[in-house]
N, C-alpha and C positions, 0 to 999 in steps of 0.2 A: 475201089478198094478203100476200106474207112480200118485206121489202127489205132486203138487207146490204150496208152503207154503211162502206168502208175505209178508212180515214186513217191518213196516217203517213210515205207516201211521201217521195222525193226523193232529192235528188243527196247525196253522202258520200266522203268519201275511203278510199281503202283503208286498212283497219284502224279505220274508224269504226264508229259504231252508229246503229242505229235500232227504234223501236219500232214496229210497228203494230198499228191495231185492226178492229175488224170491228163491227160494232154494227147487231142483229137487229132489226126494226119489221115488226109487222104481225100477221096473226091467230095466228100460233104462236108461244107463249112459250116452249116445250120442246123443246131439241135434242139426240139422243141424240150424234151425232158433230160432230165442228168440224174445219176443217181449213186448213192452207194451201197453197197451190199457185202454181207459179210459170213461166211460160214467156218463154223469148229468144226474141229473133229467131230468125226460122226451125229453130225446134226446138217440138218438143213441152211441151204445158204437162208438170209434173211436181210428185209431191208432198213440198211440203217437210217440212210437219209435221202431223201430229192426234195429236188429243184426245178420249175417250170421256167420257159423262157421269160417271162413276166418278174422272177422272182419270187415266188411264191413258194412256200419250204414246207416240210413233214417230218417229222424222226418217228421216230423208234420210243416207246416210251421208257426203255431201259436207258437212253442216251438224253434224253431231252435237257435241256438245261449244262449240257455238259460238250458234248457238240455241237458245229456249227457246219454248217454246209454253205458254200458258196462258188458263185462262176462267173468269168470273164470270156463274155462274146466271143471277144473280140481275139483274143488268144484262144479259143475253143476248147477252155480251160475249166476241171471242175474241182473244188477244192472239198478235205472236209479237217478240220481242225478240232483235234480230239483233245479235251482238256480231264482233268481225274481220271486217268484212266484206270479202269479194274482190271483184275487177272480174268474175271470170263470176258473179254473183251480182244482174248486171243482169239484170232480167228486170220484167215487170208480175205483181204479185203477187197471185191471190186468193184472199179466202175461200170456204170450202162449206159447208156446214150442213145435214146431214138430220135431218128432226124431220116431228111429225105424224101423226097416227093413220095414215096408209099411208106414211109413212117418206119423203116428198119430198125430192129434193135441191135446196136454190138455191144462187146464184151470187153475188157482187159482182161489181162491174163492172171493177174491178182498181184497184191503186196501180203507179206506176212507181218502181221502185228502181233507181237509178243510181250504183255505183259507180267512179268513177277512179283509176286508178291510177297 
């Protein structure tokens, strides 16, 4: 059983920041991908950021330059450090992780990121 458990969340004002994380438990220590993802109200989740085990990164073109996506192995940790943030930027935010000798995807359960403006 693999559980990713998100914090970080919360309310912020436009052009604040926030960090959040992700943090991996259970029988898989080894994540090839990490990701983040994020859905508003009635819209589609969508992806903000990933990460390959290599380091190798992708945004979102509405985030680029403004986020940052990163992970530590070795805590099975995946961060994303949101800096300007916008009001359409509210959304509940989660993470993915596939890992596992047949490549599993799980989920968190999500953070809520609220920005006002």
């Amino acid at each position: 059983q693999v559980q990713l458990v998100e914090s970080g969340g919360g309310l912020v004002q436009a052009g604040g920041s926030l960090r959040l994380s992700c943090a991996a438990s259970g029988s898989i220590t080894s994540f090839t991908y990490m990701g983040w993802y994020r859905q508003a109200p009635g819209k589609q989740r969508e992806l903000v950021a990933e990460i390959n085990r290599g380091g190798s990164t992708n945004y979102a073109n509405s985030v680029k330059g403004r986020f940052t996506i990163s992970r530590d192995n070795a805590k099975i940790t995946v961060y994303l450090q949101m800096n300007s943030l916008k009001p359409e930027g509210t959304a509940v935010y989660y993470c993915n992780m596939v890992g596992g000798g047949f490549g599993r995807s799980y989920w968190g359960r999500g953070t809520q990121v609220t920005v006002s403006s």
